[in-house]
N, C-alpha and C positions, 0 to 999 in steps of 0.2 A: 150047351156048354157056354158059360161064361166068357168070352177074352177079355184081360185086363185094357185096356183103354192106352197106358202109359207103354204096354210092347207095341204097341204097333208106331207104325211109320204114320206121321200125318201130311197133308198134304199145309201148305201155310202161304196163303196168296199176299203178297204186299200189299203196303197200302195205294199202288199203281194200279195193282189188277195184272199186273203183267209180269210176273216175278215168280216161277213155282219152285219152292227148294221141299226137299223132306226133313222133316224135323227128326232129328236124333241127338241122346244125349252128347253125343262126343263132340258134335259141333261145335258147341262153347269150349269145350278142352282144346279141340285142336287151334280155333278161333283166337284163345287164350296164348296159347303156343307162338303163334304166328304174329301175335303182338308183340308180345315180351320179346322175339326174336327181332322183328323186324327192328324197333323201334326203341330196344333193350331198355324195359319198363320195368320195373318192379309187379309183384305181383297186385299191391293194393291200386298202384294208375292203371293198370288193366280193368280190374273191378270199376274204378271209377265210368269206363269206356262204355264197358258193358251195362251198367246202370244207366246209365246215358239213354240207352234206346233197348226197348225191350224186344226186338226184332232181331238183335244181333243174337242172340240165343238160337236163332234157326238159320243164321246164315254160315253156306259151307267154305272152308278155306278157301278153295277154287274161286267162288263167287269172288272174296275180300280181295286176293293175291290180283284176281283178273281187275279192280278197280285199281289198284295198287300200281299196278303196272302201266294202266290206262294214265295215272294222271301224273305217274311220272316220267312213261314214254313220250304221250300226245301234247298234254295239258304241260309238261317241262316241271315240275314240282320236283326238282332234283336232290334237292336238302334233305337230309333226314328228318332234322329239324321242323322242317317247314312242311312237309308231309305226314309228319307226327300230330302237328299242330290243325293241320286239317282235319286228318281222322278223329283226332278228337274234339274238335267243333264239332260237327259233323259223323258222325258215328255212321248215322242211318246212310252216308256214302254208300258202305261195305257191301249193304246187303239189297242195293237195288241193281246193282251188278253194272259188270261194265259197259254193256251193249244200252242200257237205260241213259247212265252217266254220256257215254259217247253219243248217242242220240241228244241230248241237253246240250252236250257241249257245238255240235254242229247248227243247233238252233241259234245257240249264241253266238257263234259267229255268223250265224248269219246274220242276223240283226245288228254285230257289231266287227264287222268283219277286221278293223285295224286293230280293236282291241280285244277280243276275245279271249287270247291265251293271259293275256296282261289279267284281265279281271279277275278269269276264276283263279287263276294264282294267287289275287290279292285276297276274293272271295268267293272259296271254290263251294259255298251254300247254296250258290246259284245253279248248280248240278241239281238238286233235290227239285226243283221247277220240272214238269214233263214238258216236252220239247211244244206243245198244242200252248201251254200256259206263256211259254216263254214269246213263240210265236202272236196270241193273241196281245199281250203286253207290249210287244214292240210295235205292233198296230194302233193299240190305244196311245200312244206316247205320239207317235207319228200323225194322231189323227186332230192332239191337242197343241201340234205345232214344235212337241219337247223331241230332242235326239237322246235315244235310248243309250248311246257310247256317251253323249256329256251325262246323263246323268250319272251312267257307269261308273264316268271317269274319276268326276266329282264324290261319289258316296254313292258305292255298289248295292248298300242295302233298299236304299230306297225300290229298286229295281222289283224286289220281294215285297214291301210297303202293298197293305190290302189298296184296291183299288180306288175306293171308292172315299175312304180317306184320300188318296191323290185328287181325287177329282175335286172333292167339295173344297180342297185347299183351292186347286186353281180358280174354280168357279167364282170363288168368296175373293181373290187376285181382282176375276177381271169382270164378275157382273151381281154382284152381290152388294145390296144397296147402303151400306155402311162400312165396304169393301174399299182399294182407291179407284176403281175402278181403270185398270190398268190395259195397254191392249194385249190383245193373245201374246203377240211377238214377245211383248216385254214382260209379260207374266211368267213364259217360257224361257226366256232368259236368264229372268230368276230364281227358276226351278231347276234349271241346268246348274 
């Protein structure tokens, strides 16, 4: 005997590896639900949300509600506004659940312990980092002389900025022979 494919429950692993929800149709209805409720959207800014990230289709209310809570409990994201405006940068928040986000987010303060809550408020993208990424970045920044809180401070994005474009900028700063050849300190300075 046949089983259709579509009745069964699938198993749908993040793109962490560490994430197991079961995929069911209703997910995206109740998902949907929990949008327009929260964050009282019409139904076409919902659609927009959901196109955003093709993962939010298997992620369960529970999972979103528990990140929801996470960053307007811990993280202080108190505005509607301004937690609307997150989830929809950021979609893929939703569905990597809150125990992932809270683990990012303790990375981050550790690396930026005065500014932590400050940042991912300003750029809460930096949750999508796993907590090993975030940690290995504040090593490599620490190792180039840069403080990973001024770069924060300065322009959070940079923090995400692939690596290795950071580096050949600094390199090309301070030993790059048509470069000014500047020293470490004040190449870091600069980058801050």
């Amino acid at each position: 005997m046949l089983v259709r494919a579509r009745n069964l429950p699938r198993r749908v692993h993040c793109w962490t590896g560490s994430l197991h929800a079961l995929w069911h149709p209703r997910h995206a209805s109740e998902l949907r639900r929990l949008l327009s409720k929260e964050f009282k959207l019409d139904e076409k800014q919902v659609d927009h949300i959901l196109q955003r990230s093709s993962l939010l289709g298997h992620c369960s209310t529970e999972t979103a509600t528990g990140v929801l809570e996470f960053l307007r409990n811990t993280v202080g994201i108190q505005r509607a506004a301004a937690l609307s405006s997150a989830v929809r940068s950021n979609p893929e928040l939703l569905f990597i659940g809150a125990d992932r986000v809270s683990a990012s987010f303790k990375a981050l303060e550790s690396a930026m312990p005065s500014l932590g809550h400050e940042v991912v408020r300003r750029y809460p993208k930096l949750l999508l980092m796993t907590p090993l990424e975030l940690e290995t970045r504040h090593g490599l920044f620490r190792d180039l002389g840069i403080s990973m809180e001024k770069i924060a401070k300065g322009y959070a994005p940079i923090v995400m900025r692939e690596w290795t474009s950071l580096r050949s900028n600094f390199d090309f700063l301070v030993s790059h022979p048509e470069g000014p050849h500047m020293a470490s300190s004040q190449a870091a300075r600069l980058a801050a």
